[in-house]
C-alpha positions as CSV (number, residue, x, y, z in Angstrom):
1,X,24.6,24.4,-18.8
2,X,21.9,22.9,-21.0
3,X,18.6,22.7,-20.0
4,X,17.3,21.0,-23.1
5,X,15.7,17.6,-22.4
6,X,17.4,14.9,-24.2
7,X,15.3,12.3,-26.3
8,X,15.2,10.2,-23.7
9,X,14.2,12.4,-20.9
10,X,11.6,13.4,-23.4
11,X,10.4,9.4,-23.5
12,X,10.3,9.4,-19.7
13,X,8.1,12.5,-19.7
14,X,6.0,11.8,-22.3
15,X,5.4,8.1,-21.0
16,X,4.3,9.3,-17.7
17,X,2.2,11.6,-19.3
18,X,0.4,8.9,-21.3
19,X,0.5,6.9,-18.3
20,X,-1.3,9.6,-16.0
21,X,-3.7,10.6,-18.2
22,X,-5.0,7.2,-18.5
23,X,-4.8,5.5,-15.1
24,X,-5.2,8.6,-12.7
25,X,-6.6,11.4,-13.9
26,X,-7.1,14.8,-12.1
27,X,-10.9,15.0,-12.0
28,X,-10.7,11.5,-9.3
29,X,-8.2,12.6,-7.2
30,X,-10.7,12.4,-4.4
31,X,-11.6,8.6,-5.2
32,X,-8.2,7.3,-6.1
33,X,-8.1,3.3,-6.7
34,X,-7.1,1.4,-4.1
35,X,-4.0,-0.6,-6.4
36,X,-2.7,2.5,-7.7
37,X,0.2,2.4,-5.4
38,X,1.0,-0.7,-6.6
39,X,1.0,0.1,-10.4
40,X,3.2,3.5,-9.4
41,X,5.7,0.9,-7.8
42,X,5.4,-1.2,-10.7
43,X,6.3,1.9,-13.3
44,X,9.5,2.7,-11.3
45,X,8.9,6.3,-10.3
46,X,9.5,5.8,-6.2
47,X,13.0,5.1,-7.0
48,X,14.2,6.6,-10.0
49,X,17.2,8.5,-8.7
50,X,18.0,5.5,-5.8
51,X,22.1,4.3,-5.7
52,X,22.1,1.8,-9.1
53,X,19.6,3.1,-11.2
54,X,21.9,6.0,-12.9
55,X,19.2,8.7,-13.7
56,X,19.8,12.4,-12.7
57,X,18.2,14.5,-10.9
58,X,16.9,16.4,-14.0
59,X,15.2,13.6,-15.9
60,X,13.4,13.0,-12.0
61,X,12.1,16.6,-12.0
62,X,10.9,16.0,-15.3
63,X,8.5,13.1,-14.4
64,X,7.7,14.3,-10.9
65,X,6.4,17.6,-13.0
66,X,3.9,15.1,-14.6
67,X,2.9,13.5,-11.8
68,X,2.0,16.4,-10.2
69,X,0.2,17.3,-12.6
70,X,-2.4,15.0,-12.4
71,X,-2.0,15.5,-8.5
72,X,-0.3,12.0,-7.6
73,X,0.0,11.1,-4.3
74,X,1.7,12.6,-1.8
75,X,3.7,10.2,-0.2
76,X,5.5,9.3,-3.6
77,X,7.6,12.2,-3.0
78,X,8.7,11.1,0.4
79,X,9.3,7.4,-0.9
80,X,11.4,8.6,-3.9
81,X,13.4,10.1,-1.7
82,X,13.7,7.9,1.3
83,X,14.6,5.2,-1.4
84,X,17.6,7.3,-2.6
85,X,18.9,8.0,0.7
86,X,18.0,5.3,3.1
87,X,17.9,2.1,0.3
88,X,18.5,-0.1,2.9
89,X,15.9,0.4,5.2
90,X,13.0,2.0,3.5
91,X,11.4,-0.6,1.7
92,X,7.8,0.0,0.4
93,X,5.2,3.5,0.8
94,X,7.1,6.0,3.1
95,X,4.9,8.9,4.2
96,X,5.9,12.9,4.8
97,X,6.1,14.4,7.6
98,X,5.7,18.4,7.6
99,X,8.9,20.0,9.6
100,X,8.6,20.3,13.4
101,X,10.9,20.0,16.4
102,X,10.6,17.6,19.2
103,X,8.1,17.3,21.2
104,X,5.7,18.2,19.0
105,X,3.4,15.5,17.7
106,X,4.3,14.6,13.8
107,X,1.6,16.0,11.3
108,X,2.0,12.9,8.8
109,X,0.8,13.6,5.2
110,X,-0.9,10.3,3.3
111,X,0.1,7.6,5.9
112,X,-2.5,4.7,4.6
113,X,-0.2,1.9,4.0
114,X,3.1,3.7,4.6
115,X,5.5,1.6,6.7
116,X,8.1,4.7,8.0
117,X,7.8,8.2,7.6
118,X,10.2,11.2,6.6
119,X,10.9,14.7,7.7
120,X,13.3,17.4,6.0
121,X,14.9,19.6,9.1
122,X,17.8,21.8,8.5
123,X,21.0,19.9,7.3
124,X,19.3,16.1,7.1
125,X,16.8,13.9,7.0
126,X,15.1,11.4,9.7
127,X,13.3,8.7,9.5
128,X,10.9,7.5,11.8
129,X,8.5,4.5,12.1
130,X,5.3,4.6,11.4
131,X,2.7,2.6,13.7
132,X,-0.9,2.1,12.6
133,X,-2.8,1.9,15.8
134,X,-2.4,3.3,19.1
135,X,-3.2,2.6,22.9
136,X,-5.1,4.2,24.6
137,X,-5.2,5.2,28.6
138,X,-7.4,2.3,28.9
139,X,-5.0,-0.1,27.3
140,X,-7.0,-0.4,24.3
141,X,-6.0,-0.5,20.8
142,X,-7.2,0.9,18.0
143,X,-6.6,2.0,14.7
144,X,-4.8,5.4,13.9
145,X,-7.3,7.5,13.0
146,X,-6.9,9.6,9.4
147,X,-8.6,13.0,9.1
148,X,-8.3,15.2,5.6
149,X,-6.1,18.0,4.8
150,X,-6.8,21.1,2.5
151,X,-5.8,18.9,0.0
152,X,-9.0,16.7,-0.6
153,X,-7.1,14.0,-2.2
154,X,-4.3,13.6,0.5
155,X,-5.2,12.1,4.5
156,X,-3.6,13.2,7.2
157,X,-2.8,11.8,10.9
158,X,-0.9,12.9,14.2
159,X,1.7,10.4,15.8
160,X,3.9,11.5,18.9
161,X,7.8,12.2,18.5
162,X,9.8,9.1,18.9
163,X,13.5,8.9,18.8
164,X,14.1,8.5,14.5
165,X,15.1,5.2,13.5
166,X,17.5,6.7,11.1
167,X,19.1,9.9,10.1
168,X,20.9,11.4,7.1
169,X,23.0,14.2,8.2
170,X,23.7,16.1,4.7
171,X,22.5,18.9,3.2
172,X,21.5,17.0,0.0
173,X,19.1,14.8,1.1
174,X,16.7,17.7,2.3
175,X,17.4,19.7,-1.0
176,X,16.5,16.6,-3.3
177,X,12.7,16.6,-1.1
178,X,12.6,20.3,-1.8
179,X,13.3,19.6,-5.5
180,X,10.3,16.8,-6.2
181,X,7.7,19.4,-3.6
182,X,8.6,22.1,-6.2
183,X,8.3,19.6,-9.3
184,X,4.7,19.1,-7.7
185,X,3.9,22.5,-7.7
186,X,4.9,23.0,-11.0
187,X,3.1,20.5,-12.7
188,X,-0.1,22.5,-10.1
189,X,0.4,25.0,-12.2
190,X,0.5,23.2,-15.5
191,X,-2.7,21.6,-14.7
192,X,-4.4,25.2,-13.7
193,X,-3.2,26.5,-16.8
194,X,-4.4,24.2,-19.1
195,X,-8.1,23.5,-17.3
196,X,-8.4,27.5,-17.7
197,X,-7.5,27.6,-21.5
198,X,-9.5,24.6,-22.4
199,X,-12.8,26.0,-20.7
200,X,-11.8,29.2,-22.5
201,X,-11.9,27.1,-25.3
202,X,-14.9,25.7,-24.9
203,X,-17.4,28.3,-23.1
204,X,-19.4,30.2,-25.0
205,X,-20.6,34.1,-24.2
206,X,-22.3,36.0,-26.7
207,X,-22.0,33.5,-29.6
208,X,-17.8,33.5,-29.2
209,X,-16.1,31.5,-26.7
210,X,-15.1,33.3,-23.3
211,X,-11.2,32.7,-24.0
212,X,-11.6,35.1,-27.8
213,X,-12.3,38.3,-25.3
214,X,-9.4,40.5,-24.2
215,X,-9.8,40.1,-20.5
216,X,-9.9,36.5,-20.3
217,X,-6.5,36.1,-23.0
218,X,-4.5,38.6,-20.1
219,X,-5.6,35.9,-17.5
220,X,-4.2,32.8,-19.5
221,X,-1.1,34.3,-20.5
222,X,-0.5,35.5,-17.3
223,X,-0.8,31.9,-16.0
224,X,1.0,30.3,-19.0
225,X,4.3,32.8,-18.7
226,X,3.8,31.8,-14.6
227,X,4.4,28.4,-15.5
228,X,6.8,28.8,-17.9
229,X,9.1,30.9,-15.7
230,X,9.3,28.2,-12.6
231,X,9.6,25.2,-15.4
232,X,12.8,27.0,-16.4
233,X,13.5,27.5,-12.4
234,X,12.8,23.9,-11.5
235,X,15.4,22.6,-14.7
236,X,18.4,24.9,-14.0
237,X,18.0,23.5,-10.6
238,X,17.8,20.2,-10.7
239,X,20.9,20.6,-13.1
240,X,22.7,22.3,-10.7
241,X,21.9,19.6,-8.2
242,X,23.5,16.5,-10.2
243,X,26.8,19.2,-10.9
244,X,26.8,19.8,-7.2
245,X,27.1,23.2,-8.6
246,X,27.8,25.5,-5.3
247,X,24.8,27.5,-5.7
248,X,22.6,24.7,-5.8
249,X,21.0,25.4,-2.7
250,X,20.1,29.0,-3.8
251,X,18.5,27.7,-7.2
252,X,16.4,24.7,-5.6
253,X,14.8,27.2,-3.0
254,X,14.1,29.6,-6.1
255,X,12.3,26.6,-7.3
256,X,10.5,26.0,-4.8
257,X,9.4,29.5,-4.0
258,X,8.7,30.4,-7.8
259,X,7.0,27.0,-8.3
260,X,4.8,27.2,-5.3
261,X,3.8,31.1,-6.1
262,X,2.7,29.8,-9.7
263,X,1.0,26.7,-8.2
264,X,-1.2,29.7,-5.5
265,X,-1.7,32.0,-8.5
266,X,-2.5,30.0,-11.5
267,X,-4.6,27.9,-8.7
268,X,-6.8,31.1,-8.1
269,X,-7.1,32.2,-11.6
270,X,-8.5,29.1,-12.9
271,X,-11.3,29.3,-10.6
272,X,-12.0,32.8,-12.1
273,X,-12.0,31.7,-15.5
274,X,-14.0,29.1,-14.7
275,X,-16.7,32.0,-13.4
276,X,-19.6,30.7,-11.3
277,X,-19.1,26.6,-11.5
278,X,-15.4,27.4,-10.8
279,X,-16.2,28.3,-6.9
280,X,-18.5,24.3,-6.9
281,X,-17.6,21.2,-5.0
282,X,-18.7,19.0,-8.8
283,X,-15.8,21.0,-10.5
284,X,-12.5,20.3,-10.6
285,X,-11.2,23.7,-10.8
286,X,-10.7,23.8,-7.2
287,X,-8.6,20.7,-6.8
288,X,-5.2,22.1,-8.0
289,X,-5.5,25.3,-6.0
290,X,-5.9,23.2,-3.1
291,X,-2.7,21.0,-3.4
292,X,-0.9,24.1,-3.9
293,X,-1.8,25.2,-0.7
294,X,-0.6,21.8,0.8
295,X,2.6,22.0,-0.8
296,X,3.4,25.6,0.4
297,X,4.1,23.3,3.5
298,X,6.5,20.8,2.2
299,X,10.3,21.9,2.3
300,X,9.8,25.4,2.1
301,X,11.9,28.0,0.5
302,X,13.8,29.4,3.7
303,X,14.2,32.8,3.4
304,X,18.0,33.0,4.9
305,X,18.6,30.9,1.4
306,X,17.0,33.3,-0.7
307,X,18.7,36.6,0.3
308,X,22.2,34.8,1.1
């Protein structure tokens, strides 16, 4: 199996790169514009992989690793997927709902402007609808109120249980959802990475800059071989995906697990390179480690996968 990008998986990645850096950059994750949705649409990315368009799997993870690098929405990952497997019916922003089993309310990850919402469970996918205001006992209506997560750039809301307007009863679906979380997480830790080694770069200490002393290079390399190893991870298994390689369960919940662990680690190291202004609300160095915590809770790695 070759995992080396082709030239034009390269183009994709590289163009969202570009793209990224100038129309949504980390540091405004907080204050995001309100047509950005509009211009992700326009750039393809919420249905790369859906029935016609002929990409793989591995060119997907590839761009989702960009995105998440510069900590794109949330709810792109639940449309790119709902586009794939419910074309027909999931037209326009579809939200993510994290697992849980009826009755429990649905905790619904970046529902402004989302028209349905999705949730993995084991063996398939559902699809439910997604209301924007509520009744109360009084007969009133109002508007579904949107609270914040850990994750200061994504909202959150609860919406009761209601029979799913659709369900995808295959073990795919939920392992292509798994696949784009741990794409996130990966590009988390790309993005923790690289904000460490440029401060590194730039502080100074004692007339040299803070990344030439000994303690400081362990840190780094620590976080760029972390990265490295669940990059490798996340491209064997999105390969062994589009082969519908038997294994391919096994390798996308290594993924995920590997990606997410970089994602927590290289999340908390930054912040220590980063010293004293690294633990402040005006730095940025915190933003990463807190979508890595969010996406500890998207798809995660079952353990029963793991040790099969």
């Amino acid at each position: 199996m070759d995992l080396t990008p082709n030239d034009e998986q390269i183009a994709f990645q590289t163009a969202t790169a570009d793209w990224c850096r100038d129309n949504m950059a980390l540091e405004g994750a907080r204050a995001r514009p309100e047509g950005l949705w509009a211009e992700i649409e326009a750039m393809g990315w919420t249905g790369m992989t859906a029935p016609g368009m002929d990409l793989d799997h591995a060119t997907e993870a590839l761009v989702f690793a960009e995105l998440g690098r510069f900590l794109a929405p949330i709810g792109l990952i639940a449309t790119a997927v709902a586009s794939r497997w419910f074309p027909d019916v999931a037209e326009g922003k579809v939200a993510l709902a994290l697992t849980v089993s009826e009755p429990e309310d649905l905790r619904v990850l970046d529902p402004a402007g989302s028209c349905a919402v999705l949730m993995s469970e084991p063996g398939g996918l559902r699809l439910f609808d997604l209301p924007d205001s509520f009744t109360d006992q009084s007969g009133m209506v109002h508007a579904t109120p949107h609270a914040p997560t850990i994750d200061l750039s994504t909202l959150q809301s609860r919406h009761e249980w209601t029979s799913s307007l659709w369900t995808e009863d295959d073990p795919a679906p939920p392992l292509h959802l798994q696949l784009l979380s741990a794409a996130y997480a990966v590009g988390c830790a790309d993005a923790a990475r690289d904000m460490a080694a440029d401060y590194a770069r730039l502080r100074e200490q004692f007339d040299r800059p803070i990344g030439w002393f000994q303690a400081l290079k362990h840190i780094c390399s620590d976080m760029a071989v972390r990265a490295a190893a669940a990059r490798s991870q996340l491209y064997y298994a999105a390969c062994a995906l589009d082969e519908n390689a038997a294994d391919a369960a096994f390798h996308v919940a290594a993924a995920k697990r590997l990606a997410d662990q970089a994602a927590l680690d290289n999340g908390r190291a930054n912040i220590q390179v980063h010293g004293g202004i690294g633990m402040t609300d005006e730095a940025a160095a915190h933003l990463p480690l807190k979508r890595a915590h969010l996406l500890q809770f998207i798809a995660p790695a079952a353990r029963e996968t793991l040790l099969a």
